[in-house]
N, CA, C and O atoms as a printed pandas DataFrame, in Angstrom:
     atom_number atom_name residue_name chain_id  residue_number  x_coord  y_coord  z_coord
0              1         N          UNK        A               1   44.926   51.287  -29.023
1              2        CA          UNK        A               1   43.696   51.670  -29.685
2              3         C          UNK        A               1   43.083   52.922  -29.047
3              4         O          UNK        A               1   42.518   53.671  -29.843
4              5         N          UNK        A               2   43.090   53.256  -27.871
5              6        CA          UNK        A               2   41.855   54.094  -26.695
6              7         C          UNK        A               2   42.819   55.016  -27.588
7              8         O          UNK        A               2   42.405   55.529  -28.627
8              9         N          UNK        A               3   44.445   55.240  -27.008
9             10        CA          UNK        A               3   44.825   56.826  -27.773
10            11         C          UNK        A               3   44.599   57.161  -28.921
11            12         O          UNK        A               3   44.546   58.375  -29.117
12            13         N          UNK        A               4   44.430   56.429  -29.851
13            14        CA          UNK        A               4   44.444   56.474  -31.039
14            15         C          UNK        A               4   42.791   57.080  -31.588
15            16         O          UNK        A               4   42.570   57.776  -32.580
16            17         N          UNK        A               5   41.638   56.472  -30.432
17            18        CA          UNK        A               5   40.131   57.285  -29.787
18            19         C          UNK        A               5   39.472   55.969  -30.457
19            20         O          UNK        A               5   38.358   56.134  -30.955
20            21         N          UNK        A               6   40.012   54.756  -30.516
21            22        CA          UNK        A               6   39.223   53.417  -30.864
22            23         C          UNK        A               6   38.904   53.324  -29.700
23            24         O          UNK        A               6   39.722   53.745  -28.882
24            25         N          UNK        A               7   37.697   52.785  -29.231
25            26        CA          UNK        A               7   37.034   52.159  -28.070
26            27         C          UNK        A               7   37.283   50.486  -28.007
27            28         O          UNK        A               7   37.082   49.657  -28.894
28            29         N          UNK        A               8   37.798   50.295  -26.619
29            30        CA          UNK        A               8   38.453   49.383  -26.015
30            31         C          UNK        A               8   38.208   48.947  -25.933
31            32         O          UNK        A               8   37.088   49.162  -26.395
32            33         N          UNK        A               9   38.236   47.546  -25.391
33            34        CA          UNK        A               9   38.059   46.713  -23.923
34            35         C          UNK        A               9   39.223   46.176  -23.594
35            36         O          UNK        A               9   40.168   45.894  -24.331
36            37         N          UNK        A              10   39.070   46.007  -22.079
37            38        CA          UNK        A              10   40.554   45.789  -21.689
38            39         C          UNK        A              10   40.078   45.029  -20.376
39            40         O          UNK        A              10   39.772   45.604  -19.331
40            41         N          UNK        A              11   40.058   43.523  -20.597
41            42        CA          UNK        A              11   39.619   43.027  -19.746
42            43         C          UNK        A              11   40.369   42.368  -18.608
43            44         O          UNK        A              11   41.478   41.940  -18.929
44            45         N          UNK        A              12   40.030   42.205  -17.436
45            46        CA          UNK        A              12   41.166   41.791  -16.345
46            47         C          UNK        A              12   40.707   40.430  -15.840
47            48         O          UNK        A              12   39.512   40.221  -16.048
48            49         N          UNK        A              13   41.474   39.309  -15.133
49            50        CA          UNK        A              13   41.508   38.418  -14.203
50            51         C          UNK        A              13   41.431   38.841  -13.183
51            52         O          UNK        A              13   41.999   39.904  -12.935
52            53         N          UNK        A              14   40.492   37.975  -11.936
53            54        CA          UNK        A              14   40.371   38.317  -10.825
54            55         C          UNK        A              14   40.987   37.115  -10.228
55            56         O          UNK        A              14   41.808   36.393  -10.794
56            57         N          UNK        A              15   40.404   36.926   -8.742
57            58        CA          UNK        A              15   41.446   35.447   -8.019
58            59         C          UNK        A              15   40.470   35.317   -7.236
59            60         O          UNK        A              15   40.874   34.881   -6.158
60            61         N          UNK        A              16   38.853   35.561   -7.259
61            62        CA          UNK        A              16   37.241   35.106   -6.333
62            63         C          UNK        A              16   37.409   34.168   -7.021
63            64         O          UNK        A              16   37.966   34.144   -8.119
64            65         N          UNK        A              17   36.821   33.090   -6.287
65            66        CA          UNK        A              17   36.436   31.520   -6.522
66            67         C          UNK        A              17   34.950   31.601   -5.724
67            68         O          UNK        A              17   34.838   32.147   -4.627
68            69         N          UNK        A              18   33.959   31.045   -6.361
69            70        CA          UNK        A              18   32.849   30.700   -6.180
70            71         C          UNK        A              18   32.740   29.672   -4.828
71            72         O          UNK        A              18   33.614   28.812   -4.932
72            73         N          UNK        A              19   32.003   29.514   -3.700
73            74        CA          UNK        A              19   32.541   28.912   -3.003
74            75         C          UNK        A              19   33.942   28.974   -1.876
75            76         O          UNK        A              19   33.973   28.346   -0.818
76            77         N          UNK        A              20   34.841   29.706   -2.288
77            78        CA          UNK        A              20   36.217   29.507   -2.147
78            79         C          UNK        A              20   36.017   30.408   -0.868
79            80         O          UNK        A              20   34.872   30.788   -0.626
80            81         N          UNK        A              21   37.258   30.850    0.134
81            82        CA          UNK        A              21   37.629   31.469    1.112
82            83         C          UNK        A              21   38.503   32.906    0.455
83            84         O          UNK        A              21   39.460   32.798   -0.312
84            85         N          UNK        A              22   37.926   34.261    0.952
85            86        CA          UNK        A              22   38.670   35.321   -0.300
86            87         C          UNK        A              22   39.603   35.151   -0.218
87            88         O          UNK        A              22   39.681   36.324   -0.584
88            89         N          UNK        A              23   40.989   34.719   -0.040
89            90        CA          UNK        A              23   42.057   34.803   -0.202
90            91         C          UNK        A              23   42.573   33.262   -1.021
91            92         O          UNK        A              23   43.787   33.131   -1.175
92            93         N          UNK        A              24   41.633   32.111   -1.535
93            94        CA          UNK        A              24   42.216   31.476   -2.068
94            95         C          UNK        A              24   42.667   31.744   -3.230
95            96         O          UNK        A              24   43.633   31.034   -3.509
96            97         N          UNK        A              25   42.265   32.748   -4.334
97            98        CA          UNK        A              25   42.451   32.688   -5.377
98            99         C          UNK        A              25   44.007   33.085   -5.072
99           100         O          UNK        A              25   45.069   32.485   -5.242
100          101         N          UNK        A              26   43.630   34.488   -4.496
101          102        CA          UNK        A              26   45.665   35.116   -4.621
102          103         C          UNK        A              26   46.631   34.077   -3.735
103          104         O          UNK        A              26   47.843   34.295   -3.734
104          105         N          UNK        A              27   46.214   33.202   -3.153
105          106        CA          UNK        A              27   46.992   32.356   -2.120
106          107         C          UNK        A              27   47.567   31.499   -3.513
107          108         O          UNK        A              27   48.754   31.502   -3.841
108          109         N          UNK        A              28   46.377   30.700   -4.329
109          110        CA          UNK        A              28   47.142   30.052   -5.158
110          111         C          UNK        A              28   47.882   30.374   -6.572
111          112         O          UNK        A              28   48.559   29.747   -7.387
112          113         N          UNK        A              29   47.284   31.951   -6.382
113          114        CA          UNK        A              29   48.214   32.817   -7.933
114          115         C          UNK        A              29   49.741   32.505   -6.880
115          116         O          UNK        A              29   50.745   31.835   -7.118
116          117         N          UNK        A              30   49.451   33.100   -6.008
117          118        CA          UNK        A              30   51.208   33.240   -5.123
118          119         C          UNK        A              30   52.050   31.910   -5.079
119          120         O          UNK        A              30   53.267   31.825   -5.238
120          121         N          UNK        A              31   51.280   31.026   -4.864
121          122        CA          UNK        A              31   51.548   29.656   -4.866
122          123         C          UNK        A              31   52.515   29.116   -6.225
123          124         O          UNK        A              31   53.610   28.556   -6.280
124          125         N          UNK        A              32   51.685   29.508   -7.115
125          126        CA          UNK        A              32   51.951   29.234   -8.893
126          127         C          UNK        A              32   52.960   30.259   -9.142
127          128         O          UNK        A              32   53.941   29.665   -9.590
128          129         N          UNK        A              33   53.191   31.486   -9.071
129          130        CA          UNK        A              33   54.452   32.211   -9.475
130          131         C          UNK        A              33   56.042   32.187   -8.539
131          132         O          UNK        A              33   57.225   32.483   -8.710
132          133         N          UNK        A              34   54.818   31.427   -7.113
133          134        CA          UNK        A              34   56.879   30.827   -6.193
134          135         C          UNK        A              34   57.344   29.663   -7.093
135          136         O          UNK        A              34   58.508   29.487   -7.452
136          137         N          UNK        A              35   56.395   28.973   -7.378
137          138        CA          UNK        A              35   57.109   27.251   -6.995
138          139         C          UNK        A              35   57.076   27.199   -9.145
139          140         O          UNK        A              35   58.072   26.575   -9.510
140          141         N          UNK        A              36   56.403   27.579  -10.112
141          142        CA          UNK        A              36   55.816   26.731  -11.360
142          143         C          UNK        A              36   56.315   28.261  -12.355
143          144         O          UNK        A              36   57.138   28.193  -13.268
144          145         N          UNK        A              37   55.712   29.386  -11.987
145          146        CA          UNK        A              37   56.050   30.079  -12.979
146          147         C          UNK        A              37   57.397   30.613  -14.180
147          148         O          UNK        A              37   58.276   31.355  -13.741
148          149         N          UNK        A              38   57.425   30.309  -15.185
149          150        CA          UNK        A              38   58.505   30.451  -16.134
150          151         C          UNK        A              38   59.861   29.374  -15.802
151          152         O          UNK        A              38   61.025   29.692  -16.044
152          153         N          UNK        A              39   59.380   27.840  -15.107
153          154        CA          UNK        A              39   60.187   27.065  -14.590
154          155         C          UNK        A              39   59.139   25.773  -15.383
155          156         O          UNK        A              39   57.955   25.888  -15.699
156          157         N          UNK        A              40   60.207   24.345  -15.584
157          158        CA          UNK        A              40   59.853   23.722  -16.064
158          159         C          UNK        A              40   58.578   23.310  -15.686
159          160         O          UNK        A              40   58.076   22.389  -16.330
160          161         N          UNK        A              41   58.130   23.671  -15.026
161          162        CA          UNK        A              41   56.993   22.981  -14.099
162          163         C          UNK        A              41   55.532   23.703  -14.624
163          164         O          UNK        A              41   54.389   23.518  -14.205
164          165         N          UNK        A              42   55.924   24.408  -15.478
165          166        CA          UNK        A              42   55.064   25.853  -15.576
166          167         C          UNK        A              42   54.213   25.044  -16.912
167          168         O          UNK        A              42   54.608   24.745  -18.039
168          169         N          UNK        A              43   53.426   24.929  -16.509
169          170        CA          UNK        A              43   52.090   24.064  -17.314
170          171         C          UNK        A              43   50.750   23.690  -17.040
171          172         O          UNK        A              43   50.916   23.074  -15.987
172          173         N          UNK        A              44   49.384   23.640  -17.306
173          174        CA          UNK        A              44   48.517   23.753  -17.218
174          175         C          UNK        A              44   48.548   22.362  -15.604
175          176         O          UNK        A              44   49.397   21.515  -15.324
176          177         N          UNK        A              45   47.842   22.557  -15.235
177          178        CA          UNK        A              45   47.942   21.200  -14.316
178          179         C          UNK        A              45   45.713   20.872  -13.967
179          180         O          UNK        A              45   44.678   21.498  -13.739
180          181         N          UNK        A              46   46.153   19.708  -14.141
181          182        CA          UNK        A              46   44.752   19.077  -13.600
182          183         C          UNK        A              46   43.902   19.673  -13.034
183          184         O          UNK        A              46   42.795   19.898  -13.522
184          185         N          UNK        A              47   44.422   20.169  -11.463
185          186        CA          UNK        A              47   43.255   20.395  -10.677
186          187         C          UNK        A              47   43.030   21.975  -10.864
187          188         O          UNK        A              47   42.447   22.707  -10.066
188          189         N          UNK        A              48   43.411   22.217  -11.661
189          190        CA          UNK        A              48   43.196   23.895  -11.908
190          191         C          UNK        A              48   41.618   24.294  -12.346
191          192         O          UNK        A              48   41.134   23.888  -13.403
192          193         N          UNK        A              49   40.961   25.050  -11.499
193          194        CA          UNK        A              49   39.261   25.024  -12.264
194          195         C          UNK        A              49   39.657   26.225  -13.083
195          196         O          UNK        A              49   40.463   26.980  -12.538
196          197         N          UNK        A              50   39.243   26.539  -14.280
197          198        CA          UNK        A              50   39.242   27.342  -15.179
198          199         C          UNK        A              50   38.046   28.111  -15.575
199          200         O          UNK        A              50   37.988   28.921  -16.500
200          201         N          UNK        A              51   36.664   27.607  -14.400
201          202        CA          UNK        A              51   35.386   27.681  -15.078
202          203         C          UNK        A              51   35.510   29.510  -15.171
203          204         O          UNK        A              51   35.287   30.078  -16.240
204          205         N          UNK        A              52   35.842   30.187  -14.065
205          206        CA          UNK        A              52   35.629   31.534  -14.570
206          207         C          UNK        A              52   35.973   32.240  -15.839
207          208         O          UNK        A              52   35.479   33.246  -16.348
208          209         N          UNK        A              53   37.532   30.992  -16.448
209          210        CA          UNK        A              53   38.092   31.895  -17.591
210          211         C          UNK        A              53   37.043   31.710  -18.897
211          212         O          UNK        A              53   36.853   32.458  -19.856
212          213         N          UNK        A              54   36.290   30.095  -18.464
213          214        CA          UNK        A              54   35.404   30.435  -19.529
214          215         C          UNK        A              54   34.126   31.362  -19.505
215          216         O          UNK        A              54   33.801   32.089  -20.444
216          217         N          UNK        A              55   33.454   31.246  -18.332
217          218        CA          UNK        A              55   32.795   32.173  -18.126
218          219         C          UNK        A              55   33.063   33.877  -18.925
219          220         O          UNK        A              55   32.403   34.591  -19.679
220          221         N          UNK        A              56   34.485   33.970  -18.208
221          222        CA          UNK        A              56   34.654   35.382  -18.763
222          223         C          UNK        A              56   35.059   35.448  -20.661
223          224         O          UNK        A              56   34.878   36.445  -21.359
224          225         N          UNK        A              57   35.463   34.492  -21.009
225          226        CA          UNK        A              57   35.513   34.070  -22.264
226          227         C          UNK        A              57   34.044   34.295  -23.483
227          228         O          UNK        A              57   33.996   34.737  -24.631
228          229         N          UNK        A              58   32.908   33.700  -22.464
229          230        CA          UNK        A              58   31.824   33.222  -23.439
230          231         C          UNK        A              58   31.182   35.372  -22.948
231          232         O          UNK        A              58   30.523   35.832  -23.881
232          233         N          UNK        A              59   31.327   36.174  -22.002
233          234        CA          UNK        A              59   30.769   37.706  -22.266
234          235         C          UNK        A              59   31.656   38.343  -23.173
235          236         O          UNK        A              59   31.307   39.298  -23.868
236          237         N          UNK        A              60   32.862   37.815  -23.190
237          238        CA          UNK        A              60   33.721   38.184  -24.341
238          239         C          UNK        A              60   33.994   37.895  -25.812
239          240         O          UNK        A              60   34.946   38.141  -26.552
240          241         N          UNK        A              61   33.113   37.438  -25.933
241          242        CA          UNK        A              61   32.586   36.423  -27.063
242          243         C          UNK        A              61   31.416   37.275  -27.417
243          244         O          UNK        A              61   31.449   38.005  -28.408
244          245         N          UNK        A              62   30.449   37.203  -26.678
245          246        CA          UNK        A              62   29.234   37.918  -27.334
246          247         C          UNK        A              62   29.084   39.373  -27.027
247          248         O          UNK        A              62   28.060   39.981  -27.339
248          249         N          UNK        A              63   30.218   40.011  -26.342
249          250        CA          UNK        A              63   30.283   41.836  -26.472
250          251         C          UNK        A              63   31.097   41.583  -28.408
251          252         O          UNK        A              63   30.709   42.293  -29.337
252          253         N          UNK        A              64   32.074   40.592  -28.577
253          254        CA          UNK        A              64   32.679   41.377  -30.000
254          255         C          UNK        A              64   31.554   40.805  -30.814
255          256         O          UNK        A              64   31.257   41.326  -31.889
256          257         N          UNK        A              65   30.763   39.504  -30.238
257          258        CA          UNK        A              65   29.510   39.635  -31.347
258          259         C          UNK        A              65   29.000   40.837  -32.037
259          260         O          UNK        A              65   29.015   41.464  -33.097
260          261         N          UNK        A              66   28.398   40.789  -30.464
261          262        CA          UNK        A              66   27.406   42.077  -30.980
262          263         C          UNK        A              66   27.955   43.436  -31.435
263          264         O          UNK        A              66   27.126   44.056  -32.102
264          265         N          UNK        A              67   29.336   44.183  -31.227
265          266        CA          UNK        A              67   29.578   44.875  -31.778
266          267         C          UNK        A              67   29.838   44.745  -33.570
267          268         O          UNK        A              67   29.523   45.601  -34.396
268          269         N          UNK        A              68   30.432   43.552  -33.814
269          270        CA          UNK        A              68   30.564   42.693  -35.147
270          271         C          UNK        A              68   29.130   42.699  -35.490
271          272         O          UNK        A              68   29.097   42.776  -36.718
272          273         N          UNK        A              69   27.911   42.655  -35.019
273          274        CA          UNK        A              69   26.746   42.348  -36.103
274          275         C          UNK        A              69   26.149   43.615  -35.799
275          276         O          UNK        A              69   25.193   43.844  -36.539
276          277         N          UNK        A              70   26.400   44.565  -34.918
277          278        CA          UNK        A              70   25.534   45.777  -35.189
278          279         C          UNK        A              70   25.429   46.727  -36.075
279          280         O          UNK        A              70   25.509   46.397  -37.258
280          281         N          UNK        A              71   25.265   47.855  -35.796
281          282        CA          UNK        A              71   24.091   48.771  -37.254
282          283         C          UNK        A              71   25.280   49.670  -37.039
283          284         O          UNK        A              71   25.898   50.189  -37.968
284          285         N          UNK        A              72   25.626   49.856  -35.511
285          286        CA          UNK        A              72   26.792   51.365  -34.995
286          287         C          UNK        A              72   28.253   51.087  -34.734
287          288         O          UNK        A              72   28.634   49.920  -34.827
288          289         N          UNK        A              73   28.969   51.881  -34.469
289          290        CA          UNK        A              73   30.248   51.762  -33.910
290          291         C          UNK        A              73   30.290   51.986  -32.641
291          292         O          UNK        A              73   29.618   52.874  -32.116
292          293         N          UNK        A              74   30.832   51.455  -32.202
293          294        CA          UNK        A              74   31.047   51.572  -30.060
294          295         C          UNK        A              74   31.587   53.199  -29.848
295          296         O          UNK        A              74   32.553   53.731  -30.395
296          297         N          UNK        A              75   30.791   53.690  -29.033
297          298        CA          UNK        A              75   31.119   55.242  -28.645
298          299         C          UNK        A              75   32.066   55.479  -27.404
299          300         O          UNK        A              75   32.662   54.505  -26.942
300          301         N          UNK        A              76   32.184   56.360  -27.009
301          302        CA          UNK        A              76   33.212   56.841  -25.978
302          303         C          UNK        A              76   32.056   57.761  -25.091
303          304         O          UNK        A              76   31.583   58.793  -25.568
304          305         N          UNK        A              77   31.699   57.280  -23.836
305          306        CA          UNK        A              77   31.054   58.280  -22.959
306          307         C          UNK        A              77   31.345   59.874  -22.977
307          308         O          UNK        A              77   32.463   60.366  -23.134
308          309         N          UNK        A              78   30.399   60.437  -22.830
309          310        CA          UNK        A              78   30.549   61.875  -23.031
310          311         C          UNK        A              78   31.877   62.164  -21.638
311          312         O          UNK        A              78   31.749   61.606  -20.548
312          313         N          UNK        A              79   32.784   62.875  -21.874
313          314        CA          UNK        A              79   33.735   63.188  -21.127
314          315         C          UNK        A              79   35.070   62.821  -20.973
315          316         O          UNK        A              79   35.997   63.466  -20.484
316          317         N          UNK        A              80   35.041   61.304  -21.623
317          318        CA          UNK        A              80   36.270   60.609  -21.390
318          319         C          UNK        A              80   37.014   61.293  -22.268
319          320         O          UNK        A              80   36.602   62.062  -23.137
320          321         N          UNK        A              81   38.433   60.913  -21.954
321          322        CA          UNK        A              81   39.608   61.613  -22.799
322          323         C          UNK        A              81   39.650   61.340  -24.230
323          324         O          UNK        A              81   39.752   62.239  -25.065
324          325         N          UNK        A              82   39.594   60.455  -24.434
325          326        CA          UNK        A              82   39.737   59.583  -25.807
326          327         C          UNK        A              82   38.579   60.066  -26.904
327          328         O          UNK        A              82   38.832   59.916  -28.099
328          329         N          UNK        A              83   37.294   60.652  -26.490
329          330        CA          UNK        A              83   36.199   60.921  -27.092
330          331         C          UNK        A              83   36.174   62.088  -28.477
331          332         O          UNK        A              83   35.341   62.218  -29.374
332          333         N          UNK        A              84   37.537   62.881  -28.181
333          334        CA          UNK        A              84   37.593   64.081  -28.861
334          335         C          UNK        A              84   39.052   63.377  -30.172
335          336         O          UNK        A              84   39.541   64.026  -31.097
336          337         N          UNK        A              85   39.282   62.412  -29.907
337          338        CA          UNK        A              85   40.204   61.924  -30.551
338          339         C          UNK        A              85   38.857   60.991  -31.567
339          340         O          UNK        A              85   38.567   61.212  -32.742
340          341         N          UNK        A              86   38.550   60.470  -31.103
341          342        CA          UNK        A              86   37.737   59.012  -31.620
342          343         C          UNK        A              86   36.482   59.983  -32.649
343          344         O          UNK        A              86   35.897   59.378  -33.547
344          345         N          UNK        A              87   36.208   61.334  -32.424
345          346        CA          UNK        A              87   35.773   62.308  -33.434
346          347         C          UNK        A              87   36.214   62.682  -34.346
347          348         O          UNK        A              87   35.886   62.314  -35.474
348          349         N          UNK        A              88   36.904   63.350  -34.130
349          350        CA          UNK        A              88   38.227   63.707  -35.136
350          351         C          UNK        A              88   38.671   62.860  -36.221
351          352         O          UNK        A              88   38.850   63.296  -37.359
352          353         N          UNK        A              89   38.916   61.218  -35.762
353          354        CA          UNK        A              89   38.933   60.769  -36.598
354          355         C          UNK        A              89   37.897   60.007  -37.724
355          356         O          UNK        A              89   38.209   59.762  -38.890
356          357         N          UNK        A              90   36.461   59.664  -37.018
357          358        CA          UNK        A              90   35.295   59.466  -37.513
358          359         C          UNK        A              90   35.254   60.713  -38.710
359          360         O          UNK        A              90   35.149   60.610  -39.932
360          361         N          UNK        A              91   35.403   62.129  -37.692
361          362        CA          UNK        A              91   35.040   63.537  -39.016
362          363         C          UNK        A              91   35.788   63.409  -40.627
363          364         O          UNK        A              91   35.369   63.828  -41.706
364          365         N          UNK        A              92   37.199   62.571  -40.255
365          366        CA          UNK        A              92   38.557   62.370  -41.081
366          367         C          UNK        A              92   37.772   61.688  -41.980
367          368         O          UNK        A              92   37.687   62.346  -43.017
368          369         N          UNK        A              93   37.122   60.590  -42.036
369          370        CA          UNK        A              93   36.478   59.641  -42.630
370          371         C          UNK        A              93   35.807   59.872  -43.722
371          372         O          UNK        A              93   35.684   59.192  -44.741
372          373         N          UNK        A              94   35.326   61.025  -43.384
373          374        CA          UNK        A              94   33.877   61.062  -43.935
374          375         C          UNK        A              94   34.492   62.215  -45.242
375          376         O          UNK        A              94   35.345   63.103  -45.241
376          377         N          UNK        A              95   33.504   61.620  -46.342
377          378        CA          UNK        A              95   33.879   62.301  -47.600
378          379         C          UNK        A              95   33.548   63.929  -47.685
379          380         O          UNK        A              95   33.831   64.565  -48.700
């Protein structure tokens, strides 16, 4: 989409746990891709807390809201690369 000069989002996973010691998250990503990943074993399991994915789920939820119920289209900061593309084609648009 960005090359094309659609405005993005491109959201990432982190491995902070609330509470946690900083290195538990990547201790147990490392954990999960030795012993479970793309092996039969490789399945949601119990004690897994997920609360951040919903967390990050429910701001991701109401950024495509609100772009879905607004008046505008999502812009490109003055400078970025993509900005002179994402014109161009808006200008294309227009009768």
């Amino acid at each position: 989409f960005a090359k094309q000069g659609v405005p993005a989002l491109d959201p990432k996973g982190g491995t902070r746990y609330v509470g946690k010691p900083d290195d538990f998250g990547q201790r147990k990503r490392d954990e999960y891709t030795q012993n479970d990943y793309h092996k039969v074993s490789d399945q949601v399991k119990p004690d897994w807390d997920l609360s951040g994915a919903v967390e990050d789920l429910c701001v991701l939820f109401e950024v495509g809201y609100r772009v879905a119920q607004g008046d505008t289209y999502p812009e490109w900061r003055p400078g970025t690369e993509f900005r002179a593309r994402r014109e161009a084609m808006l200008k294309a648009r227009k009768p």
